[in-house]
N, C-alpha and C positions, 0 to 999 in steps of 0.2 A: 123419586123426585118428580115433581108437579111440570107440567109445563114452563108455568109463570119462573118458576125460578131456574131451570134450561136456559129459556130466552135473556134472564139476567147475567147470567152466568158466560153466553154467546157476545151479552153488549159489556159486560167487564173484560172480556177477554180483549175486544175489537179498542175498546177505549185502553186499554195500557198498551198494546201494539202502538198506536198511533201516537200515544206520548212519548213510547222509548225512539219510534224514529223519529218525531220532531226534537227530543233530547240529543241524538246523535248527529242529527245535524249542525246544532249548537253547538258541540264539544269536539267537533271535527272527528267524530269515527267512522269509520270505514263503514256505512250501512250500503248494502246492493242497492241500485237505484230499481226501485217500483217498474219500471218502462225498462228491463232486459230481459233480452227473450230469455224462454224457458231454459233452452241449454245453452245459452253464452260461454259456458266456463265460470271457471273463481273469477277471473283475473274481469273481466267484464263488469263495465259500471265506473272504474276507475281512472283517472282522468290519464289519458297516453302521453301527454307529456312528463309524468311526474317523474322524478329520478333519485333513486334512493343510493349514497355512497357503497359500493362493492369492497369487501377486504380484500386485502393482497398479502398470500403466506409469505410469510420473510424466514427462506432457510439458511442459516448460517453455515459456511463451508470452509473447508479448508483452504491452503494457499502450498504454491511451492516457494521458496527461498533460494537463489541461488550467491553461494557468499563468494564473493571474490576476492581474494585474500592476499596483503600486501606480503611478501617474505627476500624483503631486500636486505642489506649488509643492515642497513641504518633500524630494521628492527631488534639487534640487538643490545639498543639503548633502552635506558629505562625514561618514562614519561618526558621526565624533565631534559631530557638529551644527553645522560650522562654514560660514557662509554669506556672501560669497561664495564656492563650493571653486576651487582653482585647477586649472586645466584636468588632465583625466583619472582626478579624484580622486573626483567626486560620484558620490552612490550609483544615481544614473542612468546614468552611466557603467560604475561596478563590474559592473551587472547582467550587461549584454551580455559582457564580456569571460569571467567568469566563467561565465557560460552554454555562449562557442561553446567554451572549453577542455573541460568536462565530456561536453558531449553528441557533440563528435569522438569519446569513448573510449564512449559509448554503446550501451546494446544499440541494432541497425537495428532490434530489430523496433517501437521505441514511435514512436505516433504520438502528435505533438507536436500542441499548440491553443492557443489564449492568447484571453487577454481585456485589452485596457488600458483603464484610468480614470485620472479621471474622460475625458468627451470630449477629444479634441486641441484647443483652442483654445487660441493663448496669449494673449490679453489676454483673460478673460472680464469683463464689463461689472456683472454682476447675480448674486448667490450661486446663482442659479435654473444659469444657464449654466456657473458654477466645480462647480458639483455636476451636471450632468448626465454621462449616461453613454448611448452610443450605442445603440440597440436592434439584439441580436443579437449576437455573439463578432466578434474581428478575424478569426479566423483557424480555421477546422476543423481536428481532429486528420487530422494524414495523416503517414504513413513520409517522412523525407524532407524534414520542415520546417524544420529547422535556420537557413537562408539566411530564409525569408521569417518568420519570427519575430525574426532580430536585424536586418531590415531597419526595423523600428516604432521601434528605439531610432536610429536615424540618422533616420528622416523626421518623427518627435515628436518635441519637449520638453516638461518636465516643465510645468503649471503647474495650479489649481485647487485643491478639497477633495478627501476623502478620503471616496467614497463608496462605500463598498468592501461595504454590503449590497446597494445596487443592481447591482453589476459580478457578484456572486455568485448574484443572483437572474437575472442574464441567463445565465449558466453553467447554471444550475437548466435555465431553459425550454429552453437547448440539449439539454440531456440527454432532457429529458421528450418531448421530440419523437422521442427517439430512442431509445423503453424499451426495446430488445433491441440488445444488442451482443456480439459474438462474444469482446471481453477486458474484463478487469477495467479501469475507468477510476476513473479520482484526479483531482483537483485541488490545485495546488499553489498555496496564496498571498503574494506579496511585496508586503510592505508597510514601511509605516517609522513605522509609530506607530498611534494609538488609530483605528477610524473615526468622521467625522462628516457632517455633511453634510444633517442629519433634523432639520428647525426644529421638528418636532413629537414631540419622545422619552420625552413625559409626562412629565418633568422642571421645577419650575419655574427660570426663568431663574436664580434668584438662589440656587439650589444645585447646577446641573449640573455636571459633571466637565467643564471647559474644554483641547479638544485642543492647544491652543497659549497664548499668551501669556495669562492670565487675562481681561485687559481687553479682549479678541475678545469675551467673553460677556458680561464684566459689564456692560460701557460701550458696545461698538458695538452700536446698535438696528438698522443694517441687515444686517449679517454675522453680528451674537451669536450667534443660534440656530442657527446652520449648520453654528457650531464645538464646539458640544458633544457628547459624549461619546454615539454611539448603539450605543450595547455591541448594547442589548435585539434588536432589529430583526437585527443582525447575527449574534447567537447563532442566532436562530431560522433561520433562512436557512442556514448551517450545519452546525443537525443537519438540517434537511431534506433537502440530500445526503446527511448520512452515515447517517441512519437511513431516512428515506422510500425513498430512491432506491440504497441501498446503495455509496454514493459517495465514500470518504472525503477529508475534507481535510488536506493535510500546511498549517502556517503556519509560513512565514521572514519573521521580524522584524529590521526594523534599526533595535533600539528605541534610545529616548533612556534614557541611564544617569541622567539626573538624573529621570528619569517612572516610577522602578517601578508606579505606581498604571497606567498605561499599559500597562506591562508583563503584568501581571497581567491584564487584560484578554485579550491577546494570549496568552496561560496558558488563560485559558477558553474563547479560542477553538480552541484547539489540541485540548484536552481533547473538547471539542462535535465536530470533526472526526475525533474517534476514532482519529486517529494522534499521540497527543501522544509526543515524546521519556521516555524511562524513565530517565535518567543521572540517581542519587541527588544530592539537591543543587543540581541544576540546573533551569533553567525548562523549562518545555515543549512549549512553539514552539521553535524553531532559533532561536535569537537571533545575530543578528549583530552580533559588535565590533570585528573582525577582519576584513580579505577573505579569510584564514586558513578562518574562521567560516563563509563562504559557501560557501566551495568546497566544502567540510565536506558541507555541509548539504548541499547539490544533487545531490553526488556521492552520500550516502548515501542520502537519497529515489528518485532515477533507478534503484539498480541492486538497491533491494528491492523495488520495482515492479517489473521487468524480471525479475529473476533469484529471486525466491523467491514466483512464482505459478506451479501445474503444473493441467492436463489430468489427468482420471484416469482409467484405465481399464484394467480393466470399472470404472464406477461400483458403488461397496457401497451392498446394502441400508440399508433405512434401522436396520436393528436388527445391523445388521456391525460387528464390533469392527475399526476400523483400527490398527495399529503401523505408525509412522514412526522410521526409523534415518537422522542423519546422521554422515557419518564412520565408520559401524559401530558408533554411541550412541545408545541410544533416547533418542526424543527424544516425552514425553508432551504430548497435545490440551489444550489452553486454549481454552476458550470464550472467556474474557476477552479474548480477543488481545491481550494483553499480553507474552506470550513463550513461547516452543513452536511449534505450527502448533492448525490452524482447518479446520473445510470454510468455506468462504466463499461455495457458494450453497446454494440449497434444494434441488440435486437431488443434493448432494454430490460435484457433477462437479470440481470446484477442489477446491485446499487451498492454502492460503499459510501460510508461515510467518512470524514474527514475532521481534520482541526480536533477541536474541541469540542464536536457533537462526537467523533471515537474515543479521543481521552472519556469521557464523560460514563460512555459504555464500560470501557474497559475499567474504569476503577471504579463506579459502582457496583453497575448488570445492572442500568437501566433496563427496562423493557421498549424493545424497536417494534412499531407497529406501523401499518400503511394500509392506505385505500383508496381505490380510485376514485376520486371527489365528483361532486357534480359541479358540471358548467355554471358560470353566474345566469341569474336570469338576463333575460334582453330584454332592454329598455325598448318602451312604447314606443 
């Protein structure tokens, strides 16, 4: 090669260099600015304010369950409240059957727990012994409980009150003994009407709210007080999981249709539990009238606990803007946890979703994804 065409060869080179970075300046590519020093780095040249969105892994985790379990006289009606029920029909029976089909299709990873009340006894003598309740849970949450949880409804029958703030206070001290746990824990409670069982509800006799036949309170002097209506006691107990202990309670009722005032109740306790049902129109406990209704209900509870709690990581500062996309939808934070997603602890390590962004998951498998967004810019 000649000289002449070297040198042509040196200014064809120099002339496309200088087009491709006048080009990349126009098209906004990343070219090294000309003026950085030799060893700067990659990262050098690029402007230090820019900020590019970071993903956040969303691990999906398991949940514990703990079921509290109503086993008073009155569960041995069938839905509708008919007593005696003919065999296979009562809503003591309903439970188990309904249980073992749901939690077959279960995530493995929840560990299962239960609590039953009142005590097992079936002739109790004394309203003392119809309203007692065992001290301590039947059953620890463990993977795997499936079998020894529907074994209580073949070796118990129903019989006694409805002491269903005691059975929840022993739920309470389970937890409290055990304030760190590696998943999010729930309580779930099945009941079949108002609880009572509290002779002393500040109430006087001759206006309490009577859980069953009127004339349990107003006329029997040794049962009266047992039967009345102890909403108070029970609220309180309650929100102390769902607010003390960060615990919420789902409530499945299989209320009497002739007791809305019952009903209601079972309405504020749903609400105190902090997972009350959202469907316009409707109560909000799971009300059962239907074994339709139950199934409903269990299967919906179980797989929004299971399938719409995630791990996150890296954990975001506490002043980091989170975006969450389901489906490729933003889907916007509610404190409220009423519908959208939540961090659901303090260290912002979780995020559950809620409402209708979990329904959405769970009966599709949308896909949950998140990132830590960038700041808006600042106005001049």
């Amino acid at each position: 090669m000649t000289t002449g065409v070297r040198r042509r060869s040196v200014l064809a080179s120099l002339l496309f260099a200088a087009l491709l970075a006048s080009c990349g300046a126009k098209t906004g590519l990343l070219i090294p600015d000309a003026s950085r020093e030799p060893d700067a780095g990659t990262d050098a040249g690029t402007d230090a304010g820019m900020c590019m969105p970071r993903p956040v892994a969303l691990d999906r985790r398991g949940a514990q369950i703990m079921f509290v379990i109503d086993r008073s006289n009155s569960m041995k009606a069938t839905l509708d409240g008919d007593e005696p029920a003919p065999i296979g029909t009562s809503r003591w029976e309903l439970l188990p059957r309904t249980l073992e089909s749901v939690l077959a299709d279960a995530d493995p990873l929840l560990e299962l727990g239960a609590e039953f009340y009142p005590r097992a006894l079936l002739a109790p003598r004394t309203p003392e012994e119809a309203c007692s309740v065992d001290t301590g849970i039947d059953l620890a949450p463990a993977r795997g409980n499936t079998d020894r949880l529907l074994a209580f409804f073949t070796s118990t029958q129903p019989a006694g009150g409805t002491p269903t703030a005691l059975a929840l206070e022993e739920a309470r001290a389970f937890f409290e003994r055990r304030p760190e746990s590696r998943l999010p824990r729930y309580v779930v409670l099945a009941t079949d009407g108002g609880p009572n069982c509290n002779p002393d509800t500040g109430v006087p006799r001759e206006t309490c709210v009577c859980t069953g036949d009127p004339d349990q309170c107003a006329v029997d002097p040794f049962y009266g007080p047992y039967n009345c209506l102890d909403d108070v006691r029970t609220l309180d107990v309650i929100r102390g999981l769902a607010v003390d202990l960060g615990i919420p309670v789902y409530v499945i009722g299989m209320d009497d249709p002739t007791r809305p005032d019952l009903a209601d109740v079972l309405d504020r306790m749903a609400v105190a539990g902090e997972r009350p049902r959202e469907e316009p129109g409707e109560r909000r406990f799971y009300s059962v009238r239907r074994p339709d209704d139950l199934r409903g209900a269990l299967t919906t509870i179980t797989e929004s606990v299971s399938r719409c709690v995630f791990n996150v990581s890296p954990v975001p500062g506490a002043t980091d803007a989170v975006e969450l996309r389901v489906g490729g939808l933003f889907v916007p934070r509610d404190p409220t946890r009423t519908e959208g997603w939540d961090f659901t602890t303090s260290s912002r390590s979780e995020i559950t979703l809620f409402g209708g962004t979990c329904e959405r998951v769970t009966r599709t498998g949308a896909e949950v994804i998140a990132e830590i967004a960038c700041p808006p810019p600042e106005e001049e």
